[in-house]
C-alpha positions as CSV (number, residue, x, y, z in Angstrom):
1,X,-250.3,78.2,30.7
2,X,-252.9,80.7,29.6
3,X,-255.3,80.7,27.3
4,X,-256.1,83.1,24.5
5,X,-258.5,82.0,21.6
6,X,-259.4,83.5,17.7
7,X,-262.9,83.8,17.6
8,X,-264.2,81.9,14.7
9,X,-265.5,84.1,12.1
10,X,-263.6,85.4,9.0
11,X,-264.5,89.0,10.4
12,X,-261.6,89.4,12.9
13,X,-258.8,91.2,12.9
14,X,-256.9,88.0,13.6
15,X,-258.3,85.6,11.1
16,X,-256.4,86.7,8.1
17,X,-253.2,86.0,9.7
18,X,-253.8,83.0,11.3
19,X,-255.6,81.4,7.9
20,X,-252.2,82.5,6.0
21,X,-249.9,80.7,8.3
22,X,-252.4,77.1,7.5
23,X,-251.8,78.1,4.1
24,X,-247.9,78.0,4.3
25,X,-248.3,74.8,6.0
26,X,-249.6,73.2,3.1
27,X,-247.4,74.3,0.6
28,X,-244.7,72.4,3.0
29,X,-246.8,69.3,3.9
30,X,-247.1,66.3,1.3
31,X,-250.2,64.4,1.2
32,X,-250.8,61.3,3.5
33,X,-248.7,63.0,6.5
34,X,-249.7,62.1,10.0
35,X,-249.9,65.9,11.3
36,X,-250.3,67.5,15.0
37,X,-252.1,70.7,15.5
38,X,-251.1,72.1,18.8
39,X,-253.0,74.3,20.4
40,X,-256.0,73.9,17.6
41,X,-258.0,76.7,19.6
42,X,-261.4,76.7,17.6
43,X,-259.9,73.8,15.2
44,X,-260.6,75.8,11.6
45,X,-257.0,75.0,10.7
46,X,-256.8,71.5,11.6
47,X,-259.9,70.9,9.6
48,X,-258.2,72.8,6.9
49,X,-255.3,70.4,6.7
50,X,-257.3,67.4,6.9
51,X,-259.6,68.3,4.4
52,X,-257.0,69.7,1.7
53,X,-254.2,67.7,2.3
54,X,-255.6,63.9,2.9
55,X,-253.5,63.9,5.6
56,X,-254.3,62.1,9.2
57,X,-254.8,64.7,11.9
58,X,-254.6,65.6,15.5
59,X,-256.3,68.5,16.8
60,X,-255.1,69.0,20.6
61,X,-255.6,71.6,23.2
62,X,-255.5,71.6,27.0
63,X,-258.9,73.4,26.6
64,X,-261.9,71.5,27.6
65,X,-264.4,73.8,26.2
66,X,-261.9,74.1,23.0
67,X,-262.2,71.1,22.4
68,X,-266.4,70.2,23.0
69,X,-266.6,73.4,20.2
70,X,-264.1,71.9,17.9
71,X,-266.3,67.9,18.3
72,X,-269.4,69.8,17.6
73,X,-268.4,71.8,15.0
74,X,-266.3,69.4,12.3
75,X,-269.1,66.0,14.0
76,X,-269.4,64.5,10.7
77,X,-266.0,64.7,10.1
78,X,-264.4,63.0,12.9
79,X,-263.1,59.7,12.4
80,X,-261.0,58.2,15.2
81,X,-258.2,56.9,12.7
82,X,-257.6,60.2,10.4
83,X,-259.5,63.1,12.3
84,X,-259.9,64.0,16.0
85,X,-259.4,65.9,18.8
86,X,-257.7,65.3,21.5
87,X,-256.7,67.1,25.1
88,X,-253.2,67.0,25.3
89,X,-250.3,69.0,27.1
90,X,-247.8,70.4,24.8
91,X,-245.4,69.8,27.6
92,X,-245.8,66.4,27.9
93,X,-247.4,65.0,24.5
94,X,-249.1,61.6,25.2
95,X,-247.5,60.0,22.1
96,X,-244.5,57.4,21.5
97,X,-241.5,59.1,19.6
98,X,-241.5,59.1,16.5
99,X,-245.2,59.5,15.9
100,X,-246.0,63.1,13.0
101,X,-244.2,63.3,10.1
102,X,-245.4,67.1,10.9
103,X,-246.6,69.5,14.1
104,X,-248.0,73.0,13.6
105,X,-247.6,74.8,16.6
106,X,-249.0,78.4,15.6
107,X,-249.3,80.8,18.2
108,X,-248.4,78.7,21.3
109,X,-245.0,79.1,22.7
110,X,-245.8,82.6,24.1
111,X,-248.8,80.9,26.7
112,X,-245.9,78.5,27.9
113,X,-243.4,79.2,30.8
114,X,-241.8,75.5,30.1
115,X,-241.1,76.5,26.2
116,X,-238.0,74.4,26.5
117,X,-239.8,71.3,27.6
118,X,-242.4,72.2,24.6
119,X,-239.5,72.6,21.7
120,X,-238.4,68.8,23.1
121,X,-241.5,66.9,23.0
122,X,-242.1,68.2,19.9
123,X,-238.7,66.7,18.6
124,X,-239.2,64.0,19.9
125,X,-242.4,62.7,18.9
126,X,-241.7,63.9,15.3
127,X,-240.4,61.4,12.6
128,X,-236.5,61.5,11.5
129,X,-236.7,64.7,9.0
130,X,-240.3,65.5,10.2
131,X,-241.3,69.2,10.0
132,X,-242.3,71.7,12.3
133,X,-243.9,75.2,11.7
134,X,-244.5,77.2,14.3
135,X,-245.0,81.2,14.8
136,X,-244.7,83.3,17.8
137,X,-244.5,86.9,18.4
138,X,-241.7,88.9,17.6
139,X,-240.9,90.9,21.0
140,X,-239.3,94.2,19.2
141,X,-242.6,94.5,17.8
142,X,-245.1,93.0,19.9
143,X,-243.4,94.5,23.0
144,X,-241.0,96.8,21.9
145,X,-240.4,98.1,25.6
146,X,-239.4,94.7,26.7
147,X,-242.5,94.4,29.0
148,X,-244.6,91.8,27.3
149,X,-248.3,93.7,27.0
150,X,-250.5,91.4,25.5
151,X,-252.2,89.8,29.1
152,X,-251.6,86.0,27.8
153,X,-248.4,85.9,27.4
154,X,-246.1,84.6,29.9
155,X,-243.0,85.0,26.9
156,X,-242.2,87.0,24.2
157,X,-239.0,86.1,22.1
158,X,-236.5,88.1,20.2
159,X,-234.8,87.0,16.8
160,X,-231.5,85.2,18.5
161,X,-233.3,83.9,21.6
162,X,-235.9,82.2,18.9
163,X,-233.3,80.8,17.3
164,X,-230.9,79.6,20.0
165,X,-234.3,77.4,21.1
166,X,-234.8,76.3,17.9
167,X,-231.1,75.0,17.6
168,X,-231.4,71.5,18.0
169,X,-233.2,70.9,15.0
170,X,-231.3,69.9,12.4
171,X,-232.0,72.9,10.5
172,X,-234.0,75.7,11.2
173,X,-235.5,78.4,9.2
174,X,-237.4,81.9,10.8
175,X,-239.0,84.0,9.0
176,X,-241.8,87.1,9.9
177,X,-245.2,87.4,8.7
178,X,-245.6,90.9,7.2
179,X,-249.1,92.7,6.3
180,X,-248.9,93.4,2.7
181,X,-252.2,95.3,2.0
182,X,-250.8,98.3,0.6
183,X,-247.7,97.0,-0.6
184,X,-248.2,97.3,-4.1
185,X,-250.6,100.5,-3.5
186,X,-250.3,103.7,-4.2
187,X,-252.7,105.3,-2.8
188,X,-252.4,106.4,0.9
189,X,-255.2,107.4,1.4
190,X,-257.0,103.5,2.2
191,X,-254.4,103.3,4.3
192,X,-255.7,106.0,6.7
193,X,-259.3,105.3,6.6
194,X,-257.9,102.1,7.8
195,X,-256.5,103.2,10.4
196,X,-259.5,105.7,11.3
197,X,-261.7,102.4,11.2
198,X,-259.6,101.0,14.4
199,X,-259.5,104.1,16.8
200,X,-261.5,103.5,19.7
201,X,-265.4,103.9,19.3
202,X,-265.3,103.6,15.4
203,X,-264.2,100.4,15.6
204,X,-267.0,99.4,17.2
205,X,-269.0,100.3,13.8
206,X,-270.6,96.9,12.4
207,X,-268.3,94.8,10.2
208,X,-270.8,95.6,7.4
209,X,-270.3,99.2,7.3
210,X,-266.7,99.0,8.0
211,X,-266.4,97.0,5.1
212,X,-268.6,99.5,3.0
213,X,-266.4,102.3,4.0
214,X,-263.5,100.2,3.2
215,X,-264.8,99.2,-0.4
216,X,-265.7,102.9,-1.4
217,X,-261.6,103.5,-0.9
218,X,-261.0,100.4,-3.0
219,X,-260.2,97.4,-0.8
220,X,-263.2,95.2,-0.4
221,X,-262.8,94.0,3.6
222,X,-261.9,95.7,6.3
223,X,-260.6,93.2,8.1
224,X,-257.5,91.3,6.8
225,X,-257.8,88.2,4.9
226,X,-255.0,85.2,3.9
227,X,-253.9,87.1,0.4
228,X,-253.0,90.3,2.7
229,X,-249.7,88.3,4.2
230,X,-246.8,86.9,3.3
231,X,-243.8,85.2,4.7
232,X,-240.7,87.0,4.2
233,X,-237.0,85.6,5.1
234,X,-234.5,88.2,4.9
235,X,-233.5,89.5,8.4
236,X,-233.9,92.8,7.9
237,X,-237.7,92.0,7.0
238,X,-238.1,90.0,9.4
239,X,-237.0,92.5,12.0
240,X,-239.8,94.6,11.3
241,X,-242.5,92.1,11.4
242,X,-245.3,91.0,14.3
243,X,-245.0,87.6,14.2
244,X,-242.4,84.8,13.4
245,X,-242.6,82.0,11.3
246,X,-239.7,79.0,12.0
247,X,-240.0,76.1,9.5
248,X,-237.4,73.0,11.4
249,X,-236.6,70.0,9.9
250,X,-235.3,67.2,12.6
């Protein structure tokens, strides 16, 4: 398994994204659930769910020093019975069956060679008609030459191989996440500066002046935030976009 970790500040390039998918967690998670967070990484989005939802939460990684950052930051907050954080191997969870009425797995499947093994311990320690939602890259995109680039991934999926894993479940939803910045824009020209703002040696300009230059062309950060996603579901969409997002019911 390898590791690859958000850094924990809202001026990322990643942060938006991963914040958006927490936030289409909740809209699908009821209050008073009993929740695993997989692969928690820097544990903003455990927290998150916990502290919006009144829900009992797990925070696990197999990442030592993940997890001494994740017990220092949210201290105060941890309580053994409804917050914590825990090592665990999403291969073989250290839970009876039947345990989460919900699992977020977000950005994990792609670190794991034994995906399979992953996909079945998450069944079975979720509750009859528990929830998962999980997102992974999409490999036409991510890798569209079929050699998977990004150094941390040991799998990329396509569309049908996503879904033929994902088959068990008793139904099975998969979306993409798409960047919507300049969806409802007109002008073209933010779009560019953007752009400009990423080639190599500009972007290593501070996130302050980026996000000057940005706000002089109308968009106030340069990096994304939540409100620049969505999650969109028909397949011709979804074919275009980064990242899936699979909502499963058991």
């Amino acid at each position: 398994m390898s590791q690859e970790r958000i850094e924990d500040s809202i001026e990322t390039p990643w942060w938006g994204e991963h914040d958006q998918r927490y936030d289409e967690a909740l809209k699908r998670i009821g209050k008073n659930f009993t929740i695993l967070d997989i692969a928690c990484g820097n544990g903003f989005g455990a927290f998150k769910l916990y502290k919006q939802g009144e829900n009992v939460v797990v925070g696990g990684d197999i990442s030592e020093e993940a997890l001494l950052y994740c017990r220092n930051k949210y201290q105060k907050y941890l309580k053994t019975d409804s917050f914590d954080f825990r090592k665990l191997d999403a291969t073989a969870l250290d839970f009876n069956d039947q345990t989460f009425d919900a699992i977020i797995s977000f950005e994990t499947l792609e670190h794991i060679s034994e995906y399979e093994k992953v996909i079945a311990e998450f069944k079975r320690v979720l509750k009859p008609s528990g929830v998962l939602l999980l997102s992974t890259p999409n490999i036409a995109v991510s890798s569209p030459d079929g050699i998977i680039v990004n150094p941390y991934h040991v799998k990329e999926f396509t569309y049908t191989e996503l879904k033929d894993l994902l088959s068990t479940f008793s139904t099975c939803s998969i979306g993409g996440q798409q960047y919507i910045r300049y969806k409802n824009k007109n002008s073209r020209v933010t779009y560019w500066v953007e752009k400009f703002l990423y080639l190599r040696g500009v972007r290593r300009l501070s996130p302050a002046i980026k996000n000057a230059i940005m706000q002089m062309s109308g968009v106030p950060h340069f990096y994304p935030r939540g409100n620049d996603y969505e999650i969109v579901w028909p397949t011709e969409q979804v074919a275009k976009c980064l990242t899936f997002f699979a909502i499963c019911i058991k």
